[in-house]
N, C-alpha and C positions, 0 to 999 in steps of 0.2 A: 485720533485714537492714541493712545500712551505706549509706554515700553510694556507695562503690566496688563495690557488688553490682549485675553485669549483669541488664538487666530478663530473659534466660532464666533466670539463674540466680536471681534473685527467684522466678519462675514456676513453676520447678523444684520450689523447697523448699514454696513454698505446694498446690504441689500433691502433696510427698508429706506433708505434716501434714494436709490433707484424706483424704489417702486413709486414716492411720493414725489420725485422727476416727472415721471412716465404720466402718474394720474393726472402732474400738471397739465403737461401737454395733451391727453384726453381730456381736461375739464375747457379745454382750450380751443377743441374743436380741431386740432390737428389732422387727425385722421383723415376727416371728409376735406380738406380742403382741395384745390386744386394742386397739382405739380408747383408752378409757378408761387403760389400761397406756400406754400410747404416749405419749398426751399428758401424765401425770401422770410419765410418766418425762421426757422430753425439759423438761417445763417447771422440773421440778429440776436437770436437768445445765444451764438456761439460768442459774437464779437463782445456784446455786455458781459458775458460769464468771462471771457477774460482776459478785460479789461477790470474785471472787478477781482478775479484772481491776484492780477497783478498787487493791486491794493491789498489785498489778505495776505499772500502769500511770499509777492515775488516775483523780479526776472526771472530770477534761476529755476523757481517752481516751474513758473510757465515753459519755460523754455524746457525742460525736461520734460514736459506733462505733452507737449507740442513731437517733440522726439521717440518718447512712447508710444505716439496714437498713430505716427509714422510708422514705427516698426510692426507696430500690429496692422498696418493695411498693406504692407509687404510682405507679411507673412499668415495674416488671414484675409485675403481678395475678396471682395463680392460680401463681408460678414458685417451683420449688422441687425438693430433691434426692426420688429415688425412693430408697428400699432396696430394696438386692438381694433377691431371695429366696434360701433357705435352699435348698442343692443335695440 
């Protein structure tokens, strides 16, 4: 986003690139898989995403982006997204 992008419209986009995240991982079968499936999936879509960060953006990005996600599991424990289930 730019210096001229209103914080709605910031909020907007960020939330629909989360929601078309989220859809990926339900078109994806996420949800039903097993524990072991789960985790072996999501911790490959983490290493690829960034790994591929790095190329877009950056040590420094990542490394910050890395340091963030830390402080939020220190200071929100247990917080995190549910998936849908399958209709």
């Amino acid at each position: 986003m730019t210096n001229t992008t209103t914080p709605a419209a910031e909020k907007a986009h960020y939330a629909d690139i989360m929601a078309k995240v989220l859809d990926t991982f339900q078109n994806q079968g996420v949800q039903s898989m097993s524990h072991e499936q789960r985790r072996d999936y999501l911790s490959s879509v983490m290493q690829v995403a960034y790994q591929m960060m790095r190329g877009v953006e950056g040590d420094e990005f990542v490394r910050g982006f890395f340091e963030s996600a830390l402080a939020d599991m220190e200071a929100n424990p247990g917080s995190m997204i549910e998936f849908r289930q399958p209709n």
